[in-house]
N, C-alpha and C positions, 0 to 999 in steps of 0.2 A: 242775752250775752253769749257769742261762740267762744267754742273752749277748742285750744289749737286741737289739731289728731294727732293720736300719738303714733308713733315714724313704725310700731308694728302692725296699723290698723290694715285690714285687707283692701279696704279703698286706694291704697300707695302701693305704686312698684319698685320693688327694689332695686336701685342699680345694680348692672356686672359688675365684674371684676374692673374689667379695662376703663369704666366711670360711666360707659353707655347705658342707657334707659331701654330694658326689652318690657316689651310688654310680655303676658302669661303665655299667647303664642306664639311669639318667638323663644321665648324663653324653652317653649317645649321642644317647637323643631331643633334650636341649637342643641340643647341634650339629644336629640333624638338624632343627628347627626356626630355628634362625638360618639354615641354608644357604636354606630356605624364603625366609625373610625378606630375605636380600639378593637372591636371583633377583626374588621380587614387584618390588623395590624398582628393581631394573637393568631390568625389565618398563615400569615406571611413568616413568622417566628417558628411556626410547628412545623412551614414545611422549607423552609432553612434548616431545621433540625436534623427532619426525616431524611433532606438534602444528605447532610454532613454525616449520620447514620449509612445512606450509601455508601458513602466514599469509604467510611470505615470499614465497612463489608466488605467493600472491593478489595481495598488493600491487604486486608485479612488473607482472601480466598488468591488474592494475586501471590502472597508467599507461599500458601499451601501449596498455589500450582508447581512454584518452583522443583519442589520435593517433586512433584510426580512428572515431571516434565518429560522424564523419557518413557512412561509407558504410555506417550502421545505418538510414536515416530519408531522408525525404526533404529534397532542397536547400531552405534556408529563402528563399525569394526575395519581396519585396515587390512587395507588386500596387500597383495607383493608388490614388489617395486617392477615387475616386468610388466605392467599394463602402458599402455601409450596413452599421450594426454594433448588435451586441447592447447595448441600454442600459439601466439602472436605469429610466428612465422614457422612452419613446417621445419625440422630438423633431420641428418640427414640419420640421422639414427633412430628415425619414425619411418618404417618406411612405406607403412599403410598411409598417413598422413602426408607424405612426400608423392607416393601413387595419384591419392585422390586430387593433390593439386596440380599434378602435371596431366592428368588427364580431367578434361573439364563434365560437367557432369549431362545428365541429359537431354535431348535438344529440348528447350524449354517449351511447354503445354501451348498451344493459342489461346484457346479459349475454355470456356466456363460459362455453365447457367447461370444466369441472377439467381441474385438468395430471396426469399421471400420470407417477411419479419415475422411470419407468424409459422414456418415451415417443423418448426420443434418447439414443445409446449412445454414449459415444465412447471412443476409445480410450486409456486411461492410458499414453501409451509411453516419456515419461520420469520416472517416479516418481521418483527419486532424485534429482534436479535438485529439484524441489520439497522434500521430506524436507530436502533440507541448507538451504535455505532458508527453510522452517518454524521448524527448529530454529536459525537463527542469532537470531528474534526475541527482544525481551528484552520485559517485560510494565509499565505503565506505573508502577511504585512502585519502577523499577531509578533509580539514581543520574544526573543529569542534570546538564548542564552548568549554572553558577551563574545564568546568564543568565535560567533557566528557574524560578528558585526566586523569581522576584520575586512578588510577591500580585497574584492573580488571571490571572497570565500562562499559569500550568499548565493552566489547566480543560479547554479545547477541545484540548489536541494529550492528555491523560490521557485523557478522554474519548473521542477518534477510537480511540486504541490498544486503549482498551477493548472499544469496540461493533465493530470490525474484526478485535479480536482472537477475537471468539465465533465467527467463522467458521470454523477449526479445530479445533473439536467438531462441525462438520454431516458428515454421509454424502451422497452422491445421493440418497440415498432421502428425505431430509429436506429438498429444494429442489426449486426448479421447474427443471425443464431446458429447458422449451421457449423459445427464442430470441422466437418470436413472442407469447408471455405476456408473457417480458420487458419485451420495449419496450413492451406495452401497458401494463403496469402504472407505470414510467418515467410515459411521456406523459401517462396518465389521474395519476397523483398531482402533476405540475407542472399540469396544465393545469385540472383540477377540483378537486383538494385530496386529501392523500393518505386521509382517511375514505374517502372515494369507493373506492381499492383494499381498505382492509383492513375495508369493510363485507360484502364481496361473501363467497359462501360457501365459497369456497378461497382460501388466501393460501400465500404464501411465506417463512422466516423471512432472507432476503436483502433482500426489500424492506420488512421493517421496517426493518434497517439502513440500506436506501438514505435510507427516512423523514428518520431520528433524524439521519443525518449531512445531509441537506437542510437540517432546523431546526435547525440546531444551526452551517452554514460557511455554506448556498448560498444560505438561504430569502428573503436580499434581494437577491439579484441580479439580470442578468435570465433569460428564460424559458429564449433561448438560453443560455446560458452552466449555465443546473442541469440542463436537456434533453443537454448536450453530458458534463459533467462525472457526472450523476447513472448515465448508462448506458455511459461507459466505464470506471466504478467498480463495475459491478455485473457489467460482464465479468470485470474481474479474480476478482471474490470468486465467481462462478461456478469459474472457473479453478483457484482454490485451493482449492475442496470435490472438483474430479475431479482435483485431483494429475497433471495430465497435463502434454504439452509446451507449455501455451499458446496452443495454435494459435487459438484464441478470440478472440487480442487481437492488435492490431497488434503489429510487429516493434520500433519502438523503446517498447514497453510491458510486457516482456517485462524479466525482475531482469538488472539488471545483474553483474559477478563481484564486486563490493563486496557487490553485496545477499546474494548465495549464499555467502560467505565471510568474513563481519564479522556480530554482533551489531548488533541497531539496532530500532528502535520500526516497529512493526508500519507504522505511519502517511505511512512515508517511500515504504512501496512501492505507495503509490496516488495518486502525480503523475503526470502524462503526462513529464516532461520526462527522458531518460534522465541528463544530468548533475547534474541538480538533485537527482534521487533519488541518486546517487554523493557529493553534497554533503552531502546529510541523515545519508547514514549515515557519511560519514568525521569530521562534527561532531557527532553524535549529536541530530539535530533543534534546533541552538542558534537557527535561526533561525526556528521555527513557535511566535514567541510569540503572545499574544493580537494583537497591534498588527498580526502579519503577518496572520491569518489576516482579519481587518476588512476589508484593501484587497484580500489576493489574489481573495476572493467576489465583490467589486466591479469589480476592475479586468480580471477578465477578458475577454476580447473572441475570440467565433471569427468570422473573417472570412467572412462570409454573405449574398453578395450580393442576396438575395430575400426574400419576407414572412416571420413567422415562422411563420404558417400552411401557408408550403412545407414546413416541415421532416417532417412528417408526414402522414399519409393515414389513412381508415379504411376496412379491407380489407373490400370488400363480404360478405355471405354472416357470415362472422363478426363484423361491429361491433365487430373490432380495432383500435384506434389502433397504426402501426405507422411508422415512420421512412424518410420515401422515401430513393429511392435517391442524390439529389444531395447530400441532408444526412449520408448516413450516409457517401460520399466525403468530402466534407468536412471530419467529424470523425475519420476514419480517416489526414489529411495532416494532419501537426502540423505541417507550415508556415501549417497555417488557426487555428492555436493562437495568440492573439494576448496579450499585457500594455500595458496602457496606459501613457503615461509617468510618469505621476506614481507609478505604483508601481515603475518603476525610481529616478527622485529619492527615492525611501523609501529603499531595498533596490538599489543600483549594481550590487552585485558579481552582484545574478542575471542582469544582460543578457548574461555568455558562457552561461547555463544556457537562455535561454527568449527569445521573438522579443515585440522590440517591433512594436507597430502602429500605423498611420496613422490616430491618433485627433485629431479634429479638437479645437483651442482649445477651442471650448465644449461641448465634453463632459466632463463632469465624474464620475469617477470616483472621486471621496472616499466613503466608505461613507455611506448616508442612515442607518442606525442602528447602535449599538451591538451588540457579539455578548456574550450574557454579562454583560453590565454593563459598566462603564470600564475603557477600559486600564491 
């Protein structure tokens, strides 16, 4: 006579959960594959964590910086009002300034050696300082504050992010390294027009950029003011093809720990001003709409007490245009970094980020044209 089995004899497999029949080895591998799945899973949680532990770091040591921000730079201190300053159109109460534009500057250089990409070496020595700061940019079709979604207010900060952004595809070997091409190529495109550089038979693809973002923020400014801004932008984008520590660029020019540890638009990290760039990325660029970018081109002012014809020299023997030495002090003190007033009555809250200056009544710093069309 058989007697039923009973339903816990070992000869029976117990169904799963779902009502499926495993047998003992699948039965194993399935466990053996959930134990997988929750290790990945507790992998993924701790470094989410470790993640979010960052960010709190950052933001920790981002306000400590605030406190010590000025002994990054030098003291901002106001000179006299009798210094001359860079202006959309020469005035007749400039008369260094009114000199240099009635007499034109010197017969422009022909020629120039080709640069050769490996002609200056330097050293990469903190590459991972730049990598985490590469990688915190976001690319210009990311989500942006509503400010930014007005029509035709996008163009020029989508645009800068874009053409600043192609610098992170170049190698050294695909740029010029020489310092003294540089600034000739700078000078000769402000001062003769930039055909003038990219007719010649070696070019650079940094100084197209410098071009395009010229015609595109600086190209109605004055000479000073795209001479100042166009060649301490071309340091940086040097800087960020050799992934090095910087050392290229002055000390308060140099990312912030907002910049190295927060997401933000390529575009924020080529102002001179170190809180302003800290500004740009904690608001995600809210305030480079079209309307800023019209007056900041204009309103800038570096404090330059001589013609504009000092600002430069052409180096005998090679027929280099090349940036003397009192101009390139100069722009190396961003207390010579000047904004006019009326683009603080625009824009208040930038006067803790950037120095006003002693611009006289009748200088008028309203933009003479449109960038892009209407605001």
């Amino acid at each position: 006579m058989a007697f039923p089995r009973s339903p816990n004899s070992p000869g029976q497999t117990k169904p799963w959960s779902s009502g499926r029949t495993l047998t003992p080895a699948q039965r194993e591998r399935k466990r053996y594959k959930d134990r997988i799945s929750k290790r990945q899973k507790s992998e993924r949680d701790k470094e989410g964590l470790a993640e979010l532990q960052n960010q709190v770091d950052a933001l920790h040591q981002l306000i400590q910086s605030h406190t010590s921000l000025g002994a990054d730079i030098s003291p901002w201190v106001l000179l006299p009002d009798d210094f001359n300053l860079d202006t959309l159109v020469p005035s007749s109460s400039s008369p260094s300034a009114l000199q240099d534009e009635t007499n034109p500057p010197p017969t422009p250089p022909q020629s120039a050696p080709p640069f050769n990409g490996e002609s200056e070496q330097r050293e990469p020595s903190q590459p991972d300082t730049l990598v985490s700061w590469t990688k915190g940019h976001h690319g210009p079709l990311s989500n942006i504050g509503p400010s930014l979604q007005e029509s035709g207010s996008r163009l020029i900060l989508e645009f800068t992010d874009e053409i600043l952004g192609t610098t992170l595809g170049f190698t050294t070997l695909d740029i010029c390294t020489s310092e003294e091409l540089n600034q000739d190529a700078v000078i000769r495109g402000v001062l003769e027009g930039w055909h003038s550089v990219e007719s010649r038979t070696y070019s650079c693809p940094l100084w197209k950029i410098i071009r395009q973002v010229d015609e595109q923020v600086f190209i109605h400014g004055g000479i000073l003011t795209r001479l100042t801004m166009l060649s301490t932008i071309l340091k940086m984008l040097v800087a960020v093809v050799y992934q090095n520590s910087f050392t290229g660029v002055p000390p308060w020019y140099r990312p912030r720990p907002s910049q190295l540890h927060f997401p933000h638009r390529i575009t924020a990290d080529y102002f001179a001003w170190p809180g302003f760039r800290e500004r740009l990325v904690l608001s995600d660029c809210e305030i480079l709409t079209h309307r800023f970018f019209k007056y900041f081109a204009s309103c800038f002012r570096l404090s330059w007490p001589h013609s504009i014809s000092s600002a430069y020299v052409v180096r005998p023997g090679s027929e280099l245009y090349s940036f003397s030495d009192e101009f390139t002090r100069h722009v190396a003190d961003l207390s010579m970094w000047r904004m006019c007033k009326t683009f603080f009555s625009l824009f208040p809250a930038l006067e803790e980020d950037m120095l006003p200056g002693n611009i006289s009544p009748s200088s008028d710093c309203s933009p003479a044209f449109d960038i892009l069309g209407p605001a």
